[in-house]
C-alpha positions in Angstrom: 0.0 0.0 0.0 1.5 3.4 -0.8 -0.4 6.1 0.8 0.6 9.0 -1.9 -0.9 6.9 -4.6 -3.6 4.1 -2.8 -7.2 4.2 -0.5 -8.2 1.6 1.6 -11.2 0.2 3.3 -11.6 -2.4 5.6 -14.8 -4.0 7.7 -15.9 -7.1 9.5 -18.5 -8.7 7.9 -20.7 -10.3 10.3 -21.3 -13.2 7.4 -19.1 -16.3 6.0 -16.4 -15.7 3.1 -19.0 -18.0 1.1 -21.8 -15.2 1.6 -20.0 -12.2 0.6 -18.5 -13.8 -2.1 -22.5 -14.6 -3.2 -23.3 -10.8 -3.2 -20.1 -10.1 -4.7 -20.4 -12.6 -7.5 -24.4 -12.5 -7.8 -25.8 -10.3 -10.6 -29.0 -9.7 -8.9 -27.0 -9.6 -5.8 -24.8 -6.9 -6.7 -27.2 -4.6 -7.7 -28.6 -5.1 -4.2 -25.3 -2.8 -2.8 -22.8 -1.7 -5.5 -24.4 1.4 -6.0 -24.6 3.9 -2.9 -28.9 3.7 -1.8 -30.9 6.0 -3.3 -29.2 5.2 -6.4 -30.3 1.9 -7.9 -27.8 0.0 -9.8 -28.3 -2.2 -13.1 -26.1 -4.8 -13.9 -25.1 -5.4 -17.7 -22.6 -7.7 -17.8 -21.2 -9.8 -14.4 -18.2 -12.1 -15.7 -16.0 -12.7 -12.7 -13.1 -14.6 -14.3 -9.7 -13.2 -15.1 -10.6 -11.0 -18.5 -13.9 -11.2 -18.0 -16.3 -7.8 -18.0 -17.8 -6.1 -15.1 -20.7 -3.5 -16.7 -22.6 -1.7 -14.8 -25.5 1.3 -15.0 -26.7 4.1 -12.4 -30.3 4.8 -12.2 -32.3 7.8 -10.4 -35.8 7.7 -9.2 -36.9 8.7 -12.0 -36.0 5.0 -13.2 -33.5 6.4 -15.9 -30.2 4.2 -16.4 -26.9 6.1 -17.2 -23.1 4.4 -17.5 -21.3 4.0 -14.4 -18.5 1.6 -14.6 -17.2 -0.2 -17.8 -14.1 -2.5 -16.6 -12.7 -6.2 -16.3 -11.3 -8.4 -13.5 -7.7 -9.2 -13.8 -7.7 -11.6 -10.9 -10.7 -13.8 -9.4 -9.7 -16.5 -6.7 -12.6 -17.8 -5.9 -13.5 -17.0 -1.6 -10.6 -14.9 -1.5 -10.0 -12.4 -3.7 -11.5 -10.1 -7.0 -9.2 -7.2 -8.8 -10.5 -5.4 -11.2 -9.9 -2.3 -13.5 -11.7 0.5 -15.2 -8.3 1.1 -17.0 -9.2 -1.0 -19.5 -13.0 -1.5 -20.7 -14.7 -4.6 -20.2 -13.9 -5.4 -24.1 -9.8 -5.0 -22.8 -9.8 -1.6 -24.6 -7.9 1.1 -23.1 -10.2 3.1 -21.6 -10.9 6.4 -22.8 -11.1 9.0 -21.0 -11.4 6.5 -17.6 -13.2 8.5 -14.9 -10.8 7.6 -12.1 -8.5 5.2 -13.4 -8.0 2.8 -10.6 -7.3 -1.2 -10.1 -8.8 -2.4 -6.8 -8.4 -5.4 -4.9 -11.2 -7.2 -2.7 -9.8 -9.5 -0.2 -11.5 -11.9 1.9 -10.3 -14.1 4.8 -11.9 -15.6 7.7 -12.3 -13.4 10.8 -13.8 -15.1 14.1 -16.8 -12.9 13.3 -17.4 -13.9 10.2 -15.1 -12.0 6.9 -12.3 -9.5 7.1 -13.6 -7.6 4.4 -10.5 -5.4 2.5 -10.4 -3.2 -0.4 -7.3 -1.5 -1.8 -8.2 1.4 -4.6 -4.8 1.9 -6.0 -4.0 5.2 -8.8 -1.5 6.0 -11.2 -0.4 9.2 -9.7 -1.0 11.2 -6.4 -3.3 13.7 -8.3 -5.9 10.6 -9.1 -5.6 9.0 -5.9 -6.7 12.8 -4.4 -9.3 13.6 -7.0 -11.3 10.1 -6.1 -11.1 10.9 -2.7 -12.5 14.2 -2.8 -15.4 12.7 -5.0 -16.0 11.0 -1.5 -14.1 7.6 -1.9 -14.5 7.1 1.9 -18.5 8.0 2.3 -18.8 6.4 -0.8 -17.2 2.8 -0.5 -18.1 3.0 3.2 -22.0 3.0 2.3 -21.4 0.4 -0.3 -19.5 -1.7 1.9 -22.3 -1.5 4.5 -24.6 -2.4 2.4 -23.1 -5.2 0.8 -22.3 -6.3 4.5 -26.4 -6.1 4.7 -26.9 -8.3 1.5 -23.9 -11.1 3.0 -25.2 -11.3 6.2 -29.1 -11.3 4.8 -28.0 -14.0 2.5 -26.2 -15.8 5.7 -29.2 -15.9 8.2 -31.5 -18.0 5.6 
């Protein structure tokens, strides 16, 4: 982790490895948390496997559907870990301009109360890394992460 150029979450999950993996991994699942609530998220293409795409649309109350992210895994081990970039597009094209270019890493491992929930946002340069988190990379992936914690441990009681 380099702090000039990197952000970085990380939660207990009050749910097994197997059950946040599930929301993670899920289409209809995902668009449970991905997005920050009001927002509503639409998934367009969930591919986890390395190269595959991960597609994904905002929408407003007023049920209208924009692009939010456009990227691919790199890595997916499954129960442990997902990496994926909006670097390059979910057809491996260089992305154009890319919003925030970032890779990030989602690691799971076993915690005594449940997952050890870990997210590293890494940037190409300091000015990136400090642009994404005054867009509110914190509030942001906090909420997210709260409410995927929701959907895991949901998903764990039944």
């Amino acid at each position: 982790m380099n702090p000039d150029l990197d952000l970085t979450l990380q939660r207990i999950i009050r749910a097994p490895r197997a059950a946040v993996w599930h929301a993670w991994t899920d289409p209809a699942k995902l668009a449970q948390w991905w997005l920050p609530a009001p927002a509503r998220c639409q998934v367009d293409r969930l591919d986890p496997r390395p190269g595959g795409a991960f597609v994904t649309r905002m929408g407003d109350a007023d049920g209208a559907f924009v692009p939010h992210l456009d990227a691919c895994f790199l890595v997916v081990d499954e129960l442990e870990r997902i990496v994926f970039t909006n670097a390059l597009t979910s057809t491996w094209r260089p992305a154009t301009p890319a919003p925030v270019a970032m890779t990030a890493t989602i690691t799971l491992t076993d915690h005594p109360d449940g997952t050890d929930y870990r997210v590293l946002v890494q940037h190409g340069d300091p000015e990136s890394r400090a642009h994404h988190e005054k867009l509110g990379f914190a509030d942001g992936w906090g909420l997210v992460t709260a409410q995927l914690a929701a959907v895991a441990e949901d998903l764990a009681a039944r």
